[in-house]
N, C-alpha and C positions, 0 to 999 in steps of 0.2 A: 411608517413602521407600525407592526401590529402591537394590540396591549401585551401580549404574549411575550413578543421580541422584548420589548423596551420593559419588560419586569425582568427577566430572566439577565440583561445589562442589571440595572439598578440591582438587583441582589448580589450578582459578580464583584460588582463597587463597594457595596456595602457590607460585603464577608471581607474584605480587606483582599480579594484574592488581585486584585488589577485597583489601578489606582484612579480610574477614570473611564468614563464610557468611550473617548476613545481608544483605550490600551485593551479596550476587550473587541471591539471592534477588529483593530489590527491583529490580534491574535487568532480571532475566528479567520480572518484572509487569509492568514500564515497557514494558517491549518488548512484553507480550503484549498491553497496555492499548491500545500506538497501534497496533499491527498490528487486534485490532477494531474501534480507533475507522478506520482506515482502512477495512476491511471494510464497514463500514456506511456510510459515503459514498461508497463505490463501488455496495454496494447503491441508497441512495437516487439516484446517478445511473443506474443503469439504469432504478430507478422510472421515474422521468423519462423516458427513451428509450422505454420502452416505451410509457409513455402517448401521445408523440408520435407513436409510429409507426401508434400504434391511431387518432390522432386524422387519418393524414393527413399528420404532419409530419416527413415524413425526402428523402432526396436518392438517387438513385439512384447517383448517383456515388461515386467509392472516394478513398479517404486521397489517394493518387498526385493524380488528379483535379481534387479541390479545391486541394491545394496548386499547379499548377498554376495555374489559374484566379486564386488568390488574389496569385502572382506576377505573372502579366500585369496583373491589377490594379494590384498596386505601380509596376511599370513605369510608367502609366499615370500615375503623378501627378510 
């Protein structure tokens, strides 16, 4: 572990923020766990998009656009 890592532990420890260089350890995983698992449903929603878009199924219109459209709808009822 670099001097960099293992200061930036020791000061986590020592602000009282975790109780131990292992609860900062486990906390960086945690974080790094849902930050992938985010990554990969983001990927699998592109999947998605892009198959759509191959298939045919997208909208020319932009964010602004729809929301629009989906307000007047609201309106609407």
């Amino acid at each position: 572990m670099n001097a960099k890592v293992k200061a930036y532990v020791e000061a986590k420890v020592r602000s009282g923020e975790y109780p131990s260089d292992e609860a900062v350890y486990k906390a960086a995983i945690e974080a790094l766990q849902r930050e992938e698992a985010a990554l990969e449903e983001l990927r699998r929603e592109i999947d998605v998009g892009i198959a759509d878009a191959d298939a045919g199924r997208f909208s020319e219109l932009n964010a602004i656009e729809i929301g629009e459209i989906a307000k007047r709808e609201m309106q609407k009822r």
